[in-house]
Every structure is written in structure tokens, then in C-alpha cells.
mmCIF file as gemmi writes it, N, C-alpha and C atoms, coordinates in Angstrom:
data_model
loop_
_atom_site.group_PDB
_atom_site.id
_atom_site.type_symbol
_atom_site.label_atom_id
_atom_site.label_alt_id
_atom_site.label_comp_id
_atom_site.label_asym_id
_atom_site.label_entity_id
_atom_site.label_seq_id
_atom_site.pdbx_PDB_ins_code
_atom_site.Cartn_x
_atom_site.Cartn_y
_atom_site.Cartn_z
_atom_site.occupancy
_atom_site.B_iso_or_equiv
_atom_site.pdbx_formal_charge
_atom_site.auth_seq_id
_atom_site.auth_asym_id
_atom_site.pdbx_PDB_model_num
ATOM 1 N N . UNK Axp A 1 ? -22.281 4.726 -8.081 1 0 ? 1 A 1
ATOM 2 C CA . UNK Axp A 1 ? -21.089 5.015 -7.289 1 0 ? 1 A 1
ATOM 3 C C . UNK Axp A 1 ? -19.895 4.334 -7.93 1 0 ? 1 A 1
ATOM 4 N N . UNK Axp A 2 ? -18.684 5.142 -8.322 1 0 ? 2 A 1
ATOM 5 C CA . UNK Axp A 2 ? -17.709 4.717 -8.613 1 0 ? 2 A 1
ATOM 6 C C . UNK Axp A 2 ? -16.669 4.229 -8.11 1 0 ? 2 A 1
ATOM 7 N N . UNK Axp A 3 ? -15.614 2.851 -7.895 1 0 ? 3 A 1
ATOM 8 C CA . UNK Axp A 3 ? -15.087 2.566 -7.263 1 0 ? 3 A 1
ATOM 9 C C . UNK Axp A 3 ? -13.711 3.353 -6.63 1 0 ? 3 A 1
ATOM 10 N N . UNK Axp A 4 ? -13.446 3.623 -5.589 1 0 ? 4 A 1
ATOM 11 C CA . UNK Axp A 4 ? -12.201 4.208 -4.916 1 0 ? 4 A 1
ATOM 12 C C . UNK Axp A 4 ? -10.92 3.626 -5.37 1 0 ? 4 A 1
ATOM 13 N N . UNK Axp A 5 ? -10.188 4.25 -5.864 1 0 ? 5 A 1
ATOM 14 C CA . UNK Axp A 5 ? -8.671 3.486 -6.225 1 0 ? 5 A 1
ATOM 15 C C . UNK Axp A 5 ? -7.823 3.547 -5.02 1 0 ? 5 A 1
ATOM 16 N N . UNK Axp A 6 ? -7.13 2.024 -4.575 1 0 ? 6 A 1
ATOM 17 C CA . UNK Axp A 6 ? -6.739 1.845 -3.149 1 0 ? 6 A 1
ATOM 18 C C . UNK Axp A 6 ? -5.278 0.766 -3.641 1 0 ? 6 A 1
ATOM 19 N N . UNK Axp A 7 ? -4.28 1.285 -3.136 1 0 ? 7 A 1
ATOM 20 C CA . UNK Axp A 7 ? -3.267 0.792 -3.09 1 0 ? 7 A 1
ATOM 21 C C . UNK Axp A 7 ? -2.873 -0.518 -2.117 1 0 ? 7 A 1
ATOM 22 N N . UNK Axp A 8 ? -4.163 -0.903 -1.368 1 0 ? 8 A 1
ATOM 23 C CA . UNK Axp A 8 ? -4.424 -1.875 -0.583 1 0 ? 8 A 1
ATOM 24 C C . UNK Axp A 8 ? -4.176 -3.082 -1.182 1 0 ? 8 A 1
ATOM 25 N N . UNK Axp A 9 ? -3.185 -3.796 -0.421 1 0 ? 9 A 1
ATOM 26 C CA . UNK Axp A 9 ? -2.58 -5.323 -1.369 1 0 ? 9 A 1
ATOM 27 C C . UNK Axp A 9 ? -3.393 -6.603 -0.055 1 0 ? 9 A 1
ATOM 28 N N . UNK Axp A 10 ? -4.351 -6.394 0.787 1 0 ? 10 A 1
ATOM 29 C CA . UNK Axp A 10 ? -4.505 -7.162 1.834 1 0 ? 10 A 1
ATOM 30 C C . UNK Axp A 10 ? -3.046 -7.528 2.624 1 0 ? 10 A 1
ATOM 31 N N . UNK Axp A 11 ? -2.432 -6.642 3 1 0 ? 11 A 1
ATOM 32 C CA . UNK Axp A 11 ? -0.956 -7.405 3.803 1 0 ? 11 A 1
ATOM 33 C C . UNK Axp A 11 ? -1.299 -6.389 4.723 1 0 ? 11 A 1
ATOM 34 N N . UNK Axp A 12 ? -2.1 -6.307 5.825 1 0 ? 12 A 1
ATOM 35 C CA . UNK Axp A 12 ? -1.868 -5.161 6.818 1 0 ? 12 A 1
ATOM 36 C C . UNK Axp A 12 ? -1.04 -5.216 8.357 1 0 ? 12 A 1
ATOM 37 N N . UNK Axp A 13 ? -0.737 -4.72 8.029 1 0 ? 13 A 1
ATOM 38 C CA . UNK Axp A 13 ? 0.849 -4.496 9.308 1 0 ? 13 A 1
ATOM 39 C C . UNK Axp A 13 ? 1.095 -3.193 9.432 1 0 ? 13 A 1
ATOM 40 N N . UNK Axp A 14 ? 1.378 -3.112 10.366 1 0 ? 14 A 1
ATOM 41 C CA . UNK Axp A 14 ? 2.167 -1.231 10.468 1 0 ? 14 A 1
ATOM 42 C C . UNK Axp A 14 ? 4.165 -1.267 11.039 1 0 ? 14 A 1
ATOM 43 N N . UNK Axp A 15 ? 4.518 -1.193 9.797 1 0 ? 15 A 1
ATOM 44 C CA . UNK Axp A 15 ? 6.104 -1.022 10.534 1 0 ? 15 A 1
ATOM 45 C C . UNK Axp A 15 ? 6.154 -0.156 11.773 1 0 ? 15 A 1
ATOM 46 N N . UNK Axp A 16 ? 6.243 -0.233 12.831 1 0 ? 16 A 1
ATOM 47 C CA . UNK Axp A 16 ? 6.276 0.315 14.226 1 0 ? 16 A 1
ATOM 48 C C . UNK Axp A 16 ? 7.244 1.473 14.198 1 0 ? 16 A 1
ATOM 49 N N . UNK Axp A 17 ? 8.603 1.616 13.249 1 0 ? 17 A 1
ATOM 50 C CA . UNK Axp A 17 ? 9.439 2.344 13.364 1 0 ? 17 A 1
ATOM 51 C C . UNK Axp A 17 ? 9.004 3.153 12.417 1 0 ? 17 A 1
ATOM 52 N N . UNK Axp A 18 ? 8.769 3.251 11.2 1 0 ? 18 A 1
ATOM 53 C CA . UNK Axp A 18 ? 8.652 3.985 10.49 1 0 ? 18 A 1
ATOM 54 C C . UNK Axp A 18 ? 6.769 4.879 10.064 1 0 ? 18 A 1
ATOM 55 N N . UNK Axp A 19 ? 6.163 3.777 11.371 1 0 ? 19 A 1
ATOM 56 C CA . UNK Axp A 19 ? 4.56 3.966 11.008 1 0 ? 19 A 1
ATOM 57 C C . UNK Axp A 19 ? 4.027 3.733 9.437 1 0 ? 19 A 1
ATOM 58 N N . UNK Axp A 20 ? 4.127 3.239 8.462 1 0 ? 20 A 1
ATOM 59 C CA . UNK Axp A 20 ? 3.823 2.897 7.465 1 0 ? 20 A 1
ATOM 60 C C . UNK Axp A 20 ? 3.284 1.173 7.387 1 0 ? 20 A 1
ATOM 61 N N . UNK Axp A 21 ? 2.526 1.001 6.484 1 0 ? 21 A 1
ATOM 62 C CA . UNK Axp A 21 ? 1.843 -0.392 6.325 1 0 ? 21 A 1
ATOM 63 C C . UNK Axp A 21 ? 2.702 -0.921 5.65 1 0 ? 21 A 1
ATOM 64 N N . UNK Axp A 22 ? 3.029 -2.332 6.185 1 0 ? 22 A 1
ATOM 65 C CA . UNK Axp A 22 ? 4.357 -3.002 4.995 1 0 ? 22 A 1
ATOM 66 C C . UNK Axp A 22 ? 3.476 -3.328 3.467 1 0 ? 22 A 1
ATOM 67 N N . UNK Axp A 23 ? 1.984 -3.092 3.476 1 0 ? 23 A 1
ATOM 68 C CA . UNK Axp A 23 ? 1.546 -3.876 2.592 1 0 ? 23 A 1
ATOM 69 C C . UNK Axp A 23 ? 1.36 -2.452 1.353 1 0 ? 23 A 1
ATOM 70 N N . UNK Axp A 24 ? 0.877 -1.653 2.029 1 0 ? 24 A 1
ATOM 71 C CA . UNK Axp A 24 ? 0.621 -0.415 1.051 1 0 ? 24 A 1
ATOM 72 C C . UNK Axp A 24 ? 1.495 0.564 1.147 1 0 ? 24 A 1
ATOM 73 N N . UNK Axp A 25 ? 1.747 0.858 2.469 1 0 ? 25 A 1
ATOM 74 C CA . UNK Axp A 25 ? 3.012 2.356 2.693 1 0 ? 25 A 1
ATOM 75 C C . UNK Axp A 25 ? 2.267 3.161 3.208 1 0 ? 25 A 1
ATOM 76 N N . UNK Axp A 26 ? 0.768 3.155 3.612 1 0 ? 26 A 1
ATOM 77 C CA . UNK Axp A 26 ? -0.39 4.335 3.899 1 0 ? 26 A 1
ATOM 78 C C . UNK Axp A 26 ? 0.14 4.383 5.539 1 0 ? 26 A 1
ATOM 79 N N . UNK Axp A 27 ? -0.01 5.701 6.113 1 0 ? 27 A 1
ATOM 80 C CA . UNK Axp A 27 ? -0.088 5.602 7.372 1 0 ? 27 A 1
ATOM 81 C C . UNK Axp A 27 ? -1.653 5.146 8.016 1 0 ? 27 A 1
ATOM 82 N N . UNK Axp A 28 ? -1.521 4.7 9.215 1 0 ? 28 A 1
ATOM 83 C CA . UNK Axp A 28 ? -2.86 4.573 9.94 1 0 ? 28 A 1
ATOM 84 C C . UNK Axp A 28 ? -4.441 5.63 9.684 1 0 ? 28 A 1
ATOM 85 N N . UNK Axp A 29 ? -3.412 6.948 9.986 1 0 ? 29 A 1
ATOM 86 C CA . UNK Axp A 29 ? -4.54 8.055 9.777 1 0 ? 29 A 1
ATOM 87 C C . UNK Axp A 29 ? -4.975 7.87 8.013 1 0 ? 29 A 1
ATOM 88 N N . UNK Axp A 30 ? -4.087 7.557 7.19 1 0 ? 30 A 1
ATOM 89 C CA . UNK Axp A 30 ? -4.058 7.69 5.594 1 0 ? 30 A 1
ATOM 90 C C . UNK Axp A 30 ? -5.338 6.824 5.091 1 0 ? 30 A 1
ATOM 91 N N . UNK Axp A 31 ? -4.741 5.492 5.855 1 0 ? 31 A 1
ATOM 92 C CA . UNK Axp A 31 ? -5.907 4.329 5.466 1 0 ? 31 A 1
ATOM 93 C C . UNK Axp A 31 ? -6.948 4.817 6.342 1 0 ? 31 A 1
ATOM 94 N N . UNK Axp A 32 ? -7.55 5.383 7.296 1 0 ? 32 A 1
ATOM 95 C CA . UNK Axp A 32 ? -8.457 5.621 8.434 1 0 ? 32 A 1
ATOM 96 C C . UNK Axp A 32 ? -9.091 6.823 7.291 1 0 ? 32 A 1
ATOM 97 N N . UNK Axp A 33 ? -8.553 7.754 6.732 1 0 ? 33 A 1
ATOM 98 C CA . UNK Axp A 33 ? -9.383 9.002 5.653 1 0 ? 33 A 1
ATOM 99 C C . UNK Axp A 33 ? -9.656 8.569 4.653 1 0 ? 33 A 1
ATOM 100 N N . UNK Axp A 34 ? -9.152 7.786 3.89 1 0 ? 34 A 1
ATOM 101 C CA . UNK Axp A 34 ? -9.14 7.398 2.172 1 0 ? 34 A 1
ATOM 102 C C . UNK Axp A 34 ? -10.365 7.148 1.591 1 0 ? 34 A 1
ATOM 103 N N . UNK Axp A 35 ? -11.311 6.708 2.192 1 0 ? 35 A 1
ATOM 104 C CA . UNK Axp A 35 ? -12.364 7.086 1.751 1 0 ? 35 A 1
ATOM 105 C C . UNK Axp A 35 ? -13.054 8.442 1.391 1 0 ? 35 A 1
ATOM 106 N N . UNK Axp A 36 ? -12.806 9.311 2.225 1 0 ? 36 A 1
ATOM 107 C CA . UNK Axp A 36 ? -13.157 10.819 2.417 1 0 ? 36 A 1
ATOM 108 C C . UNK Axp A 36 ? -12.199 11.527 1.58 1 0 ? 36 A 1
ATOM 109 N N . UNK Axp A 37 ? -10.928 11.243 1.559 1 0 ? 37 A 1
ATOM 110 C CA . UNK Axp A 37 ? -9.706 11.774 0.487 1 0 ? 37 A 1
ATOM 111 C C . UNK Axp A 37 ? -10.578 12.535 -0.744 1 0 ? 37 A 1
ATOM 112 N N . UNK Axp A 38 ? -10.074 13.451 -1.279 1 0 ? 38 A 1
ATOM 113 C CA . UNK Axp A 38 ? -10.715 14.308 -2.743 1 0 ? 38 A 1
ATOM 114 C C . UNK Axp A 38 ? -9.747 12.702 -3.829 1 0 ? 38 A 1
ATOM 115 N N . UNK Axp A 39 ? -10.061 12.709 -4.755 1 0 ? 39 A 1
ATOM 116 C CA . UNK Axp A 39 ? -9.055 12.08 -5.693 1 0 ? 39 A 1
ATOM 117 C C . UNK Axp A 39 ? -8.043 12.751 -6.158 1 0 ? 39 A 1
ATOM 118 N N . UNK Axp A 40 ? -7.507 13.624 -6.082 1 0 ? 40 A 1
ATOM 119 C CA . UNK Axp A 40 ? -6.205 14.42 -6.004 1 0 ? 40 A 1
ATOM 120 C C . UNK Axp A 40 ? -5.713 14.251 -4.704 1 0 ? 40 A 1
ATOM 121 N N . UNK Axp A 41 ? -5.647 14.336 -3.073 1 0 ? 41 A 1
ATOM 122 C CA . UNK Axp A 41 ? -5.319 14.104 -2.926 1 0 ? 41 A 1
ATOM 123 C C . UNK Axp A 41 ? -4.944 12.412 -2.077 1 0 ? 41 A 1
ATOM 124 N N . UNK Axp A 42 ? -5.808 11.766 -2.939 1 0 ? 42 A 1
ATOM 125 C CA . UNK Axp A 42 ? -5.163 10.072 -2.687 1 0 ? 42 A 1
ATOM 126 C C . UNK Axp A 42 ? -4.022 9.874 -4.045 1 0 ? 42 A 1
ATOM 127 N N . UNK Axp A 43 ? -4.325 10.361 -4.876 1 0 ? 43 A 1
ATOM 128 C CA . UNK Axp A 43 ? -3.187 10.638 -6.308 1 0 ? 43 A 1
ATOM 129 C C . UNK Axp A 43 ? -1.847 10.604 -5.577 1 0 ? 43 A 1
ATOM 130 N N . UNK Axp A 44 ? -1.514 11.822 -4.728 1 0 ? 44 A 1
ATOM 131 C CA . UNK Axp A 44 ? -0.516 12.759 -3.943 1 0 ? 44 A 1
ATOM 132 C C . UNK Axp A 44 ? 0.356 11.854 -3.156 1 0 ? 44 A 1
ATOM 133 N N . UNK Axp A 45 ? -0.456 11.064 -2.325 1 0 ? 45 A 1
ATOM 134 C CA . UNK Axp A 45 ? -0.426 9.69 -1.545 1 0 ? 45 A 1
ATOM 135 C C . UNK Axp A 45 ? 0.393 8.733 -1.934 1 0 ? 45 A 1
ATOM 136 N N . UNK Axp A 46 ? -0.817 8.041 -3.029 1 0 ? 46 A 1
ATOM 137 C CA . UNK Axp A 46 ? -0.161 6.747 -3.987 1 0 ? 46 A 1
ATOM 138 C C . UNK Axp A 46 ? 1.448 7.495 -4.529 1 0 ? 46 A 1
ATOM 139 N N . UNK Axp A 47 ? 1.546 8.715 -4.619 1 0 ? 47 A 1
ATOM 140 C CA . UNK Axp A 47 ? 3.002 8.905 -5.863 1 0 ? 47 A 1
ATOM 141 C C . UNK Axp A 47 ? 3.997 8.434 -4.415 1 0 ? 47 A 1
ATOM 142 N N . UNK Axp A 48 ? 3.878 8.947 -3.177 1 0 ? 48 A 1
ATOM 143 C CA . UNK Axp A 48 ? 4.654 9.293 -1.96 1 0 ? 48 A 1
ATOM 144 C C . UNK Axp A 48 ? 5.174 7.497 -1.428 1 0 ? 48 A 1
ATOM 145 N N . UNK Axp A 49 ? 3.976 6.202 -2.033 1 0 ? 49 A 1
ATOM 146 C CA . UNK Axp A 49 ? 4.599 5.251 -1.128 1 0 ? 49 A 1
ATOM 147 C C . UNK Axp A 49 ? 5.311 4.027 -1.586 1 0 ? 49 A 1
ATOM 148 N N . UNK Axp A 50 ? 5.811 4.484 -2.92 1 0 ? 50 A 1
ATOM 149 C CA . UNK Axp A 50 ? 6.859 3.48 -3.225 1 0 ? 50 A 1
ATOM 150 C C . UNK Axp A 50 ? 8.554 4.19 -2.481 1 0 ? 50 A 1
ATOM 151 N N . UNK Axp A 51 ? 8.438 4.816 -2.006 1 0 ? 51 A 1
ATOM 152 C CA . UNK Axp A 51 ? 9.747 5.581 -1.435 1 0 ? 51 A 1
ATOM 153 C C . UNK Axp A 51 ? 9.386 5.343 -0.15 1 0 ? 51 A 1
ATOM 154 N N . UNK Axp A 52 ? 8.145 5.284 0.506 1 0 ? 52 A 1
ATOM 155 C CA . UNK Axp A 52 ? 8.045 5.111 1.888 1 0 ? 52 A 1
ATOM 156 C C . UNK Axp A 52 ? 8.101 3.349 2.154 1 0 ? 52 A 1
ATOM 157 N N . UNK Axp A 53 ? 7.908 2.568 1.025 1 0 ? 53 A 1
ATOM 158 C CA . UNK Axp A 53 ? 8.006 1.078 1.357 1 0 ? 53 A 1
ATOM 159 C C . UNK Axp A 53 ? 9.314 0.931 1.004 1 0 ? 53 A 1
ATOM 160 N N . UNK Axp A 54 ? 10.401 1.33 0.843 1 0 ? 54 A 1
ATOM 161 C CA . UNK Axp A 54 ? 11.663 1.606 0.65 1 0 ? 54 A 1
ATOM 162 C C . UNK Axp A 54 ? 12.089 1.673 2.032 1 0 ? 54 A 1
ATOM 163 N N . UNK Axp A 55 ? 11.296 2.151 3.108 1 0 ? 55 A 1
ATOM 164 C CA . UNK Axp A 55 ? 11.834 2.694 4.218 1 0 ? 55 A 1
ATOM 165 C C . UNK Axp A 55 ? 11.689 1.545 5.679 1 0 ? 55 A 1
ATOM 166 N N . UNK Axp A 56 ? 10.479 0.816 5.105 1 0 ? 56 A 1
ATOM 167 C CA . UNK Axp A 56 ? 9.82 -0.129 6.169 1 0 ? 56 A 1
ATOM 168 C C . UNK Axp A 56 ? 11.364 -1.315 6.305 1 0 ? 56 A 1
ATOM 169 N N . UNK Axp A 57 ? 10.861 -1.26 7.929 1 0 ? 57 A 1
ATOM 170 C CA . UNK Axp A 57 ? 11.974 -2.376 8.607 1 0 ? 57 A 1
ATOM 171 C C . UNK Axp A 57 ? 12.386 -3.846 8.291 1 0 ? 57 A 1
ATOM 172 N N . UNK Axp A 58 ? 11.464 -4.512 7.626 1 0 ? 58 A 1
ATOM 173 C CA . UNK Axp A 58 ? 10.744 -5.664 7.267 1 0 ? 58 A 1
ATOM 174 C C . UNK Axp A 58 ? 10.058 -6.162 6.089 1 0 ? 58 A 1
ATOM 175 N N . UNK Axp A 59 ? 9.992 -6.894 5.199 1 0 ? 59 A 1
ATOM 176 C CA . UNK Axp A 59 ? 9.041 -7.392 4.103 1 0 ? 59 A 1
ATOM 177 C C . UNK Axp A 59 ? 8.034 -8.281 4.365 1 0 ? 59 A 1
ATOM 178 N N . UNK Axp A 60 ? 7.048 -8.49 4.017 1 0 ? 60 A 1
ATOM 179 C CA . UNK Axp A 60 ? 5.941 -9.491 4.665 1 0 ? 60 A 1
ATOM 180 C C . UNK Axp A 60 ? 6.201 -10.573 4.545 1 0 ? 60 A 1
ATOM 181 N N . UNK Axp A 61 ? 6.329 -11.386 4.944 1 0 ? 61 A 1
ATOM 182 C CA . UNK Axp A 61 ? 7.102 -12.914 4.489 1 0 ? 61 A 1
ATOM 183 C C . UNK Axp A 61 ? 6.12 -13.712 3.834 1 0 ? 61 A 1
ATOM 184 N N . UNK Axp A 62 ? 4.821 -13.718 3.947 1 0 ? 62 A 1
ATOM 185 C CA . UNK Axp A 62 ? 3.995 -14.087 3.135 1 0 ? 62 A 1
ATOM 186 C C . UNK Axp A 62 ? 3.491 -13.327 1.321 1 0 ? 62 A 1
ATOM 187 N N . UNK Axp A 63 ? 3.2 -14.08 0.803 1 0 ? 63 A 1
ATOM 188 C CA . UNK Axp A 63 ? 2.935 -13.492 -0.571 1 0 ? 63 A 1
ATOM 189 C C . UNK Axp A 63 ? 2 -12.509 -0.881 1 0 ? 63 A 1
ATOM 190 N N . UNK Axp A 64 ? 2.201 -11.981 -1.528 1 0 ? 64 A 1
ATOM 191 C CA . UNK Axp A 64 ? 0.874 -11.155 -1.976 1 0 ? 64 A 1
ATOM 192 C C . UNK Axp A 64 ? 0.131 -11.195 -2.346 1 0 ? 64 A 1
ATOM 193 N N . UNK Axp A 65 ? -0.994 -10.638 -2.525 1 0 ? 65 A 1
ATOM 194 C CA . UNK Axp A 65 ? -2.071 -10.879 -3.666 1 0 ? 65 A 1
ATOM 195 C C . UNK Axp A 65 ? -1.291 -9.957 -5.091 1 0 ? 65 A 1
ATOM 196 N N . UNK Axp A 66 ? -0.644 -8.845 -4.835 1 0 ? 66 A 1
ATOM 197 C CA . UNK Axp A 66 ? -0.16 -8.547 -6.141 1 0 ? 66 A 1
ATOM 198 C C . UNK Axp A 66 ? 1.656 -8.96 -6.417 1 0 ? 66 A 1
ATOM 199 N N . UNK Axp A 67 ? 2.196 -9.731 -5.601 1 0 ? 67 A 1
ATOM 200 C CA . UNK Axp A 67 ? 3.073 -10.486 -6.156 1 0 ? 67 A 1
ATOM 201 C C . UNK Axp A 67 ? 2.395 -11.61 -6.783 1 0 ? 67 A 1
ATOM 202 N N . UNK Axp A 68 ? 1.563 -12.388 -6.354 1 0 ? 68 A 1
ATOM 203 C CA . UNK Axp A 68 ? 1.096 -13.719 -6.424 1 0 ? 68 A 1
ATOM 204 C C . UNK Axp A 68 ? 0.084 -13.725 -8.167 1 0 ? 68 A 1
ATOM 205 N N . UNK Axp A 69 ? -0.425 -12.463 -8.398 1 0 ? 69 A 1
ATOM 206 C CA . UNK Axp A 69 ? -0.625 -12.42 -9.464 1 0 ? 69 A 1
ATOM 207 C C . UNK Axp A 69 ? 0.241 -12.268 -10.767 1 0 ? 69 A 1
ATOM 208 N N . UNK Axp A 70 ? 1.539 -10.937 -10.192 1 0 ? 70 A 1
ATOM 209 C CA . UNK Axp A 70 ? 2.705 -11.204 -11.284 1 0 ? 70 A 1
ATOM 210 C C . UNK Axp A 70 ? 3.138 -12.804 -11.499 1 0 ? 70 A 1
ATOM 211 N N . UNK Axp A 71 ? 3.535 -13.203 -10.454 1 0 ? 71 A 1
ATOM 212 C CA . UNK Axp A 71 ? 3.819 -14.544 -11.12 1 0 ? 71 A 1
ATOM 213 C C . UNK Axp A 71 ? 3.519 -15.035 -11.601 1 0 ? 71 A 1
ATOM 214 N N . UNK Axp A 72 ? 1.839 -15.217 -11.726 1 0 ? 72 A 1
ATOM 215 C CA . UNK Axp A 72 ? 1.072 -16.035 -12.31 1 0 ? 72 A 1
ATOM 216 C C . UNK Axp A 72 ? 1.095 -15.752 -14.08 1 0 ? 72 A 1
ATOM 217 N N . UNK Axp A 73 ? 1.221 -14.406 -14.005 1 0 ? 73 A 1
ATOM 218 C CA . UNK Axp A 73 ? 1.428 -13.448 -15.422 1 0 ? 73 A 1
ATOM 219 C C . UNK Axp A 73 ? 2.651 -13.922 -15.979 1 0 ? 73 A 1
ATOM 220 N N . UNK Axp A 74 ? 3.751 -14.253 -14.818 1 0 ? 74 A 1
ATOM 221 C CA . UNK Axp A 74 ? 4.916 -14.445 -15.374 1 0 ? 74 A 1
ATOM 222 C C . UNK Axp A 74 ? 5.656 -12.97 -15.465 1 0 ? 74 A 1
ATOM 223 N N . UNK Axp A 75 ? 5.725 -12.18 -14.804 1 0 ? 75 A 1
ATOM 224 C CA . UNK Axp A 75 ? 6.193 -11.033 -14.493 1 0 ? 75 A 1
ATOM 225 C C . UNK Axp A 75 ? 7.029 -10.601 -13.107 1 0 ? 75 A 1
ATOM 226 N N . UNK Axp A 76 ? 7.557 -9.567 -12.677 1 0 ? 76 A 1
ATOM 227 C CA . UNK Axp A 76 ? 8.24 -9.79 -11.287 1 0 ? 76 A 1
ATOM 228 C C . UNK Axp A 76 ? 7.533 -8.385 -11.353 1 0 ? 76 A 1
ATOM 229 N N . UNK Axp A 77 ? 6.528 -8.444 -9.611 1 0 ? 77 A 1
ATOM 230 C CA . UNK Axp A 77 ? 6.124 -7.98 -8.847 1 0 ? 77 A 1
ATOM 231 C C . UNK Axp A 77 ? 7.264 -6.694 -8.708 1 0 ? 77 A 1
């Protein structure tokens, strides 16, 4: 079995206004299918949520696991 590619950063929250996860951008139902998803359309998904975390009310005030690694790289998240 091959692993699922998941835009999942462990930050789970749901912006209330916009319904999106501050951590990934997936809606509830999105993360609730993604397993079942074809890999085309979780592809479709991932392109859709750097414009939808653009939209969320809020930033997580805690770090990330993938900020927390750029830094470590010496890179900006």
C-alpha cells in the first residue's frame, strides 16, 4: 500500500467564516473523503488551497510542523 499525499500540517481548526482548516485549507467534508478521493481528484484540491488559506480569518498562532521545519532548513515557510 502506497502512501496518500495529504496537505495535513497537524494545525486543525476550521475558520468558522470561511469553513476551511487554518492548517491545510481542506473543508470538513474534504478532510472527512481524502482517503477515498481518486488521486486526481485530491491533485484538484491541493492546487485550490493556497488561495483558500488566503481567505481564512486568522493564522494559527502556534508554529508549524512545516514552518518549524523551514526554519530549521533556514528557509521561509
Amino acid at each position: 500500500m502506497s502512501a496518500i499525499e495529504s496537505p495535513c500540517i497537524l494545525v486543525c481548526a476550521m475558520d468558522m467564516k470561511t469553513g476551511y482548516c487554518f492548517g491545510c485549507g481542506r473543508t470538513r467534508d474534504e478532510i472527512e473523503a481524502w482517503i477515498d478521493m481518486t488521486p486526481e481528484r485530491r491533485r484538484e484540491v491541493m492546487a485550490e488551497l493556497p488561495a483558500r488559506l488566503e481567505t481564512v480569518e486568522r493564522r494559527p498562532r502556534r508554529e508549524t510542523r512545516r514552518g518549524r521545519m523551514a526554519r530549521e532548513r533556514g528557509t521561509l515557510a
